[in-house]
TILUMGU-527094 format. One line per field, with one value per residue (C-alpha): residue in one letter; x negated, y, z negated. Coordinates in steps of 0.02 Angstrom, whole numbers. Example, Ala and Ser with C-alpha at 12.3 -4.5 7.8 and 13.67 -1.06 7.14 Angstrom:
code: (A|S)
X: (-615|-684)
Y: (-225|-53)
Z: (-390|-357)
This chain:
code: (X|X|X|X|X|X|X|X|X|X|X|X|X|X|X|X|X|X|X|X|X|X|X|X|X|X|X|X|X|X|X|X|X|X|X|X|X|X|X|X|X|X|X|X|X|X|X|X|X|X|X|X|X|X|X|X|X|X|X|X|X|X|X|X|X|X|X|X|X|X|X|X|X|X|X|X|X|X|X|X|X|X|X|X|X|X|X|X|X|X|X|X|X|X|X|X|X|X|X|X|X|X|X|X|X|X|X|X|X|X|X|X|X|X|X|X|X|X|X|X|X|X|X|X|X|X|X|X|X|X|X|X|X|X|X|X|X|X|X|X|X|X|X|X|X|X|X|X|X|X|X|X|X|X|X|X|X|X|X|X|X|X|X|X|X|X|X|X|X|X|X|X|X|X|X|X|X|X|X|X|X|X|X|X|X|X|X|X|X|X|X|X|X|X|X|X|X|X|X|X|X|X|X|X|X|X|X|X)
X: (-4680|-4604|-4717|-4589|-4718|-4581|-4652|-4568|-4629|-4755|-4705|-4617|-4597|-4410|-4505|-4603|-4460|-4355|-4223|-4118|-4150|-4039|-4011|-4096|-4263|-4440|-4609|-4734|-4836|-5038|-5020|-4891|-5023|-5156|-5038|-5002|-5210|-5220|-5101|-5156|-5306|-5293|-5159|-5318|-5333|-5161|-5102|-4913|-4807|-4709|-4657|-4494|-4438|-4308|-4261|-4299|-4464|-4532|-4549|-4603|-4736|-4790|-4777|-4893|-5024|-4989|-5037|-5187|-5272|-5155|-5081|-4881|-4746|-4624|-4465|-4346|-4184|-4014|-4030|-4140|-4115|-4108|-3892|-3804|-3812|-3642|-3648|-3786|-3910|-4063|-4002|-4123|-4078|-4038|-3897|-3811|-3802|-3740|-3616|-3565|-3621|-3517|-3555|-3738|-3768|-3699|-3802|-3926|-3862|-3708|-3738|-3588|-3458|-3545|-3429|-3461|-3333|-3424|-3571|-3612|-3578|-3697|-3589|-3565|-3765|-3767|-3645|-3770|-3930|-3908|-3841|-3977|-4117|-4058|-4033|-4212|-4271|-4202|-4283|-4437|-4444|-4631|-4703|-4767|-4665|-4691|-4531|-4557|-4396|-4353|-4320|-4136|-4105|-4269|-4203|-4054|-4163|-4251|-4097|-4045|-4180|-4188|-4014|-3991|-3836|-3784|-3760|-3945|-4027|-4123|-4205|-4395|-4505|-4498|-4507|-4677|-4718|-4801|-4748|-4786|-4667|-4725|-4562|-4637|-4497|-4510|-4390|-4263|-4303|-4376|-4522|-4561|-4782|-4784|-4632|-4675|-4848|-4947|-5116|-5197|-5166|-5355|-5288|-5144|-5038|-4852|-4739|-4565)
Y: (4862|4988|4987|5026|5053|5071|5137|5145|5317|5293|5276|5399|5487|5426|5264|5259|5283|5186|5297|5283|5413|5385|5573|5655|5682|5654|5675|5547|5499|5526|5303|5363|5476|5353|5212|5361|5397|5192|5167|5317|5228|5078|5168|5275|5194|5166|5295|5347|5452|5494|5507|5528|5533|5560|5726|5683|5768|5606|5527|5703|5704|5522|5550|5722|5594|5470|5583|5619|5720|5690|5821|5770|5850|5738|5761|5755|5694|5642|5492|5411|5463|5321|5247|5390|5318|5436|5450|5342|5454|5513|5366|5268|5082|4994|5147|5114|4927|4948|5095|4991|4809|4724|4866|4867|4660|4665|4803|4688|4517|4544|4677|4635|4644|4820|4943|5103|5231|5381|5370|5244|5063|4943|4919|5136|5136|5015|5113|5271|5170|5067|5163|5302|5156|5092|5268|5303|5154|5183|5377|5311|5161|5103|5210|5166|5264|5304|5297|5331|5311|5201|5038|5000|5088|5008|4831|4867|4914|4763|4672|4699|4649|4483|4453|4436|4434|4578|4445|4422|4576|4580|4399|4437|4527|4642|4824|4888|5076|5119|4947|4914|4817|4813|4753|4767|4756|4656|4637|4710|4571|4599|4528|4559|4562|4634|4634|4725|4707|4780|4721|4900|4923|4925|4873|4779|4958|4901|5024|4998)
Z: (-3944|-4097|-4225|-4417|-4589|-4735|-4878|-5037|-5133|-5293|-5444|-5542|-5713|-5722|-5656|-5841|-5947|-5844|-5793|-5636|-5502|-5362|-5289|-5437|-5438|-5527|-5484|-5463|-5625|-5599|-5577|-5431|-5351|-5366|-5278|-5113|-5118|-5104|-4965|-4875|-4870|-4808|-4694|-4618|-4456|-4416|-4266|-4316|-4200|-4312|-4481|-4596|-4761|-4875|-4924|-5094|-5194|-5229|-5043|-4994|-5116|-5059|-4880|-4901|-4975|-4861|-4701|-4743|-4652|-4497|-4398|-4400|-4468|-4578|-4537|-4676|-4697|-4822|-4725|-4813|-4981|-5126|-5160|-5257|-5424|-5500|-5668|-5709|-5637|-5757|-5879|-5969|-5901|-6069|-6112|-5942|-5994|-6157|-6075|-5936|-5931|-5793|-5673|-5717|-5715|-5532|-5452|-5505|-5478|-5378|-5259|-5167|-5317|-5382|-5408|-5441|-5487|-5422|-5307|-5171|-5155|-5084|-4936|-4933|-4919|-4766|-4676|-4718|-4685|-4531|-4400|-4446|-4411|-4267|-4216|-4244|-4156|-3988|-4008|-4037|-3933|-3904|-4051|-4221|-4347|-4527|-4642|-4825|-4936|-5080|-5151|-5117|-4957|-4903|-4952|-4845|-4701|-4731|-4766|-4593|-4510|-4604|-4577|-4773|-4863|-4966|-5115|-5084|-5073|-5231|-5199|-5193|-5141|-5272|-5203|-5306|-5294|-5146|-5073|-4869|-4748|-4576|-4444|-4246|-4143|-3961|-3838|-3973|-4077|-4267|-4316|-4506|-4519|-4709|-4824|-4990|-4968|-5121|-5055|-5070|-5237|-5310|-5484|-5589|-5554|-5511|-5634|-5623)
């Protein structure tokens, strides 16, 4: 049996004053840190193999907490970096919708019809996503592996093994900070055991 945790990374400063990210960057707000310290402990007992993450500072940051004291190298990659949000990167939420309000109500409630005019489309982050997981499945076949990466290219992972529609991908679970799915995979079959699982937190701590 393949053991996949998906972690999303903690929250952010962009997080706080709700800016989009995508490939840009921000480091994780002292709440963020707090959220890693939490998972990493109820994480304590769980032997991983392996573990990845995004090539982004934030994941890289959570992972570090997130290994504890554990003696594994993350391995980095573009992979599994957050959708390449184009223009509306390190722009506060409410400007983008004023700015561009069709675009910005369906990456939110249309995934499908989003259309960006620079940057990735939902459908440009599958192509990225999904051949690099099943890719790292069949290399790691019979391990327990550690992915840290972030909310929408983890919904697409999860996506996939749900079998969910693209039109559907924000239906909940909401992706909290620091936020745990759990997918075992047997006889090539996934079977999803925690899907955004926030049961570590150790206080009302969700940030955005």
């Amino acid at each position: 049996m393949t053991k996949l945790y998906l972690i999303r990374h903690g929250e952010t400063m962009w997080n706080v004053e709700r800016r989009m990210q995508g490939h840009l960057d921000s480091p994780l707000s002292t709440l963020g840190e707090q959220q890693a310290s939490w998972l990493s402990n109820a994480l304590k007992d769980v032997h991983f193999d392996v573990l990845y993450a995004s090539s982004s500072g934030r994941t890289l940051q959570t992972a570090n907490i997130v290994k504890g004291s554990r003696e594994l190298a993350i391995h980095t990659s573009d992979e599994w970096k957050e959708m390449n949000l184009g223009a509306w990167e390190g722009r506060i939420s409410a400007e983008i919708a004023d700015l561009d309000p069709d675009n910005f109500h369906a990456f939110w409630h249309a995934p499908d019809l989003y259309r960006p005019t620079k940057g990735e489309s939902y459908a440009d982050l599958q192509a990225r996503v999904i051949p690099a997981i099943v890719q790292l499945l069949e290399e790691h076949e019979g391990k327990t592996i550690g992915l840290i990466s972030h909310t929408v290219t983890l919904k697409i992972i999860m996506a996939f093994f749900e079998r969910r529609a693209l039109a559907d991908l924000w239906n909940p679970p909401y992706f909290h900070p620091t936020c745990l799915s759990l997918v075992e995979m047997i006889d090539n079959e996934p079977h999803i055991r925690l899907h955004g699982d926030t049961s570590h937190f150790q206080e009302e701590a969700f940030g955005f």
